[in-house]
N, C-alpha and C positions, 0 to 999 in steps of 0.2 A: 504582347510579345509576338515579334513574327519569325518563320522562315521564310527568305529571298524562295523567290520559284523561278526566278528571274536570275540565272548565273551570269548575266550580264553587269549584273548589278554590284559583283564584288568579282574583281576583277582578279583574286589570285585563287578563285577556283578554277580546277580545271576543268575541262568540257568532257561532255561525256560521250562516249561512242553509239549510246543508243540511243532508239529511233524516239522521235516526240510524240510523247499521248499524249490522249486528252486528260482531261482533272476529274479528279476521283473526290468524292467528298465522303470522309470517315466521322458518323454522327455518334459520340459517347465514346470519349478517352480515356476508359480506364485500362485495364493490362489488352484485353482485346482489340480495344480501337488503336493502341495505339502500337501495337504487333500488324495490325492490318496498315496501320499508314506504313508501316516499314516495309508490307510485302508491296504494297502499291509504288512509292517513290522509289523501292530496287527495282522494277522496273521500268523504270523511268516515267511515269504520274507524276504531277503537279497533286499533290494532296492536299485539300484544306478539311483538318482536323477540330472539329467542333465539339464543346460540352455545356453543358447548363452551367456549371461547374467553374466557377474563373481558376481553382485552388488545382484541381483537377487539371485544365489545360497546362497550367502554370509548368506543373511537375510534370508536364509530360516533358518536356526539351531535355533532361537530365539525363530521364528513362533510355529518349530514343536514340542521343547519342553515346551512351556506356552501349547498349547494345547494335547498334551498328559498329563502333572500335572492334566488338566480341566478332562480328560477324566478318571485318574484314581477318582480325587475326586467322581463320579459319577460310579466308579465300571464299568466300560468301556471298561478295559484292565483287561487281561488276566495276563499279565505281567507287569512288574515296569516301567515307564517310563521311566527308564535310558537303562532296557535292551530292552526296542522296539525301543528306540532310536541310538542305537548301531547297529539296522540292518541297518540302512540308512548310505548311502555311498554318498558323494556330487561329483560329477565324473564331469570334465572342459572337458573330452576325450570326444566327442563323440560314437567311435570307443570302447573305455574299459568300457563305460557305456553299451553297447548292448553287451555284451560278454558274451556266455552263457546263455542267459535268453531265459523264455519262453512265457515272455507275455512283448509290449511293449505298454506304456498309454500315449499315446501324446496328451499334452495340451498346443500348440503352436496358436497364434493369427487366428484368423477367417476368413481367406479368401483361397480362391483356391488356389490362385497362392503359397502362403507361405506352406500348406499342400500339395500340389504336388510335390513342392522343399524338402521337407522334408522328404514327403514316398517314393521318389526315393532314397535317402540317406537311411533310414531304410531298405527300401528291400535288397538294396545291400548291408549293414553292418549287419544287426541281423542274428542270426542262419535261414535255412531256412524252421526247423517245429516251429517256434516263430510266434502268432498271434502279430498280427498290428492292434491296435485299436485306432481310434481317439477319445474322448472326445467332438466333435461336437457337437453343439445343433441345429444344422442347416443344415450343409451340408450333402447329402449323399455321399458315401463314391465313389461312383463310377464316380464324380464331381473331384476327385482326385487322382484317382488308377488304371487309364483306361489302363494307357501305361504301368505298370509294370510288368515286367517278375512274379512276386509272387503275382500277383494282387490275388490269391485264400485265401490268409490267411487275406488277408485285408477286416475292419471292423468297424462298429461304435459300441466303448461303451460308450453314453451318460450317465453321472452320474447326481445326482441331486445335487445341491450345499448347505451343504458341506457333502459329499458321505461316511465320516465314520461317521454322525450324522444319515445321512438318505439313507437308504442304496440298493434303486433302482439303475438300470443299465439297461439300454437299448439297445438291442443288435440287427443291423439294418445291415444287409447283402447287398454290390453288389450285380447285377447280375448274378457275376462272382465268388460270394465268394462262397469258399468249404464247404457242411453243416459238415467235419471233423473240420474246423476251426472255425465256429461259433459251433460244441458240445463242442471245448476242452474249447473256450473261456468261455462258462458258467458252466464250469466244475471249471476253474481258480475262474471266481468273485465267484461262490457259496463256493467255499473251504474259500477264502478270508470271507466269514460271508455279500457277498450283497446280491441281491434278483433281480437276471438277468430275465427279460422278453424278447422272441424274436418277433420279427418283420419278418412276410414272407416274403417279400418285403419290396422296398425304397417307403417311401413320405414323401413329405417335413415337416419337425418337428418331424418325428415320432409319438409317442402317447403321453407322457408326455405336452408336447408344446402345442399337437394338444388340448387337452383337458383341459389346463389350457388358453388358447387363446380363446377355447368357453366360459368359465365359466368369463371368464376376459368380452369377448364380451358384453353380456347379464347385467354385474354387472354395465359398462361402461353406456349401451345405458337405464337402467332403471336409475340412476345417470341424467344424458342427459334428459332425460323426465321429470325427478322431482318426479319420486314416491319415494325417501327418499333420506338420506344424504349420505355423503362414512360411517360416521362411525357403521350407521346403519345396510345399506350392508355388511359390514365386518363383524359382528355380524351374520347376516344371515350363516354365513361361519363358523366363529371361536364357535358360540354359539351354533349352529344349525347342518349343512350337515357335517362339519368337525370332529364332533364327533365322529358320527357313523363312515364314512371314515375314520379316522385314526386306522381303523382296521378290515374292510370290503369296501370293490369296491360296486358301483351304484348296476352292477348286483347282487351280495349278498343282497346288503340293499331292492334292490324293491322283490329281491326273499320272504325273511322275511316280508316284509308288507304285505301279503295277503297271506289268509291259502292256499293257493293252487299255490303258487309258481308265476314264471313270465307270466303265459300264463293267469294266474287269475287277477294279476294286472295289462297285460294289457285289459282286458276285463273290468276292473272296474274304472279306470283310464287314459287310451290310448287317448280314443278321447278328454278329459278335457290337455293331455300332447299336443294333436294335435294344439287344439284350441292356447292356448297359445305362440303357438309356431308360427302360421298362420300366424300372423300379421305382424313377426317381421321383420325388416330391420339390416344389418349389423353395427355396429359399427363403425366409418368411419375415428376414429380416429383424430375426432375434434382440433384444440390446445386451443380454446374456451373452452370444457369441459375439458379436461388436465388440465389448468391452475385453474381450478373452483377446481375440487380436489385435488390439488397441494396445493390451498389454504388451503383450510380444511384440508389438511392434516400438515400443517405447522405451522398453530395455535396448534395443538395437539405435533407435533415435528419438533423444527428448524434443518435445515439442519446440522448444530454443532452435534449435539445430535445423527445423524444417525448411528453411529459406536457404540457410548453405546448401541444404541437400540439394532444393529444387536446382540452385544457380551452377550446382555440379549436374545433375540432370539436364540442364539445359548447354551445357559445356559437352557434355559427351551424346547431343542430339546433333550440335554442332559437327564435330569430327563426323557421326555418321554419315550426314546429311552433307558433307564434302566429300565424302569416301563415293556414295553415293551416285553426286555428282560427276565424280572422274569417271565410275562405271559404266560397261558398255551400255546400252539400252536391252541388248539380248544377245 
């Protein structure tokens, strides 16, 4: 099974108004790879989408055209679903899938041994000014790219799931990576419409993880104590901090509370943030408290029901993420 990359080739697609990339190659199409071919070919990329997998590729063409429909319903796309879908190319080659391209986004299963079998295979197949970037949420990049003759262009870009809804990318250097390889790489996501933050350095999680792992911690261990219930805490989140964040960072928000910027709010606040914070113990990951919000959370929604929820979760990332997009920039 292919998609045309070639809109010449069926003549009752329309053309598109944006500029021609180069071809991007998406290596592992499961919900990741193939969320990433959709952020690549909306911005106009030639994609060829690769998996070990024949059952795997197969299912992806279904996947990527229900969600591209979703994406134009929401003014999303630039272009018509049939001609962004026309940039994707399903490639069984390993070898004709990295041909030519200048960026490769591998979303292959989570462990070393699999990503080090793998980026040996890419280094010595893809062109050799082509970034290498994993998809990892976890590994650093140099847990897998020690031994490679091109270990320089090797990288992590952690996306957030799902990456053409929300359009973070996380750009997490070796040691040994090139800073010419991590600029052209955020030179690639920005052109593509993400919003790349770099990382000076490797640690573990990065910053995404790292800070949704504290916010997690804290939600967990005040749950655990008994000062409220989950759907209260959630609330605290969705009602409350989420608001203002889903369009200013911590630092912007405490900048704005106090007239005189961060140096004034921690003068007026600091030690009441200290106090708070004194006491606390780690979240220890109980299965005793797990299972207690598990509960509550299961009288609210059975396990059946989780995929409606997500596809409604992902319906109302949609509106934001147009709302978004009409807003000023500042």
């Amino acid at each position: 099974m292919h998609y045309q990359e070639n809109h010449s080739l069926n003549p009752h697609l329309k053309t598109s108004n944006l500029p021609v990339r180069d071809p991007v190659a998406v290596v592992g199409a499961g919900l990741i790879g193939r969320a990433w071919a959709i952020v690549f070919a909306r911005a106009g990329h030639p994609v060829r989408l690769h998996d070990m997998d024949a059952g795997t590729m197969a299912d992806s063409h279904a996947y990527i055209e229900a969600r591209l429909q979703e994406l134009a319903g929401h003014g999303l796309l630039d272009d018509s679903p049939e001609v962004v879908l026309a940039r994707i190319r399903i490639e069984p080659s390993l070898v004709d899938a990295l041909r030519d391209v200048v960026l490769v986004q591998e979303n292959i299963r989570e462990t070393v041994e699999a990503k080090t079998a793998m980026f040996s295979q890419l280094d010595a197949l893809a062109p050799p000014d082509a970034v290498l970037a994993s998809s990892t949420s976890w590994l650093p990049a140099s847990t897998f790219t020690a031994g490679l003759p091109g270990r320089g262009r090797c990288l992590v870009g952690h996306p957030v799931n799902p990456p053409y809804l929300v359009p973070l990318v996380e750009l997490c250097p070796a040691p040994w990576t090139d800073a010419a390889a991590m600029a052209r790489a955020h030179a690639l996501y920005s052109a593509a419409g993400q919003v790349p933050v770099t990382l000076t350095r490797e640690i573990h999680g990065f910053l995404l993880n790292r800070v949704q792992a504290a916010v997690l911690d804290e939600c967990f261990r005040l749950f655990e104590e008994g000062f409220a219930n989950a759907e209260d805490i959630d609330k605290v989140l969705k009602d409350g901090l989420a608001l203002r964040w889903s369009f200013m960072g911590p630092f912007e928000t405490i900048d704005l509370n106090a007239p005189e910027g961060v140096v004034d709010y921690s003068a007026r606040y600091g030690a009441q943030n200290k106090k708070a914070m004194a006491d606390r113990q780690p979240f220890q990951w109980s299965e005793a408290t797990l299972k207690k919000v598990d509960a509550e959370r299961r009288k609210d929604l059975p396990i059946a029901d989780i995929g409606t929820r997500s596809a409604w979760r992902d319906r109302r990332l949609m509106a934001l993420a147009a709302h978004k997009r009409q807003a000023p920039a500042s």
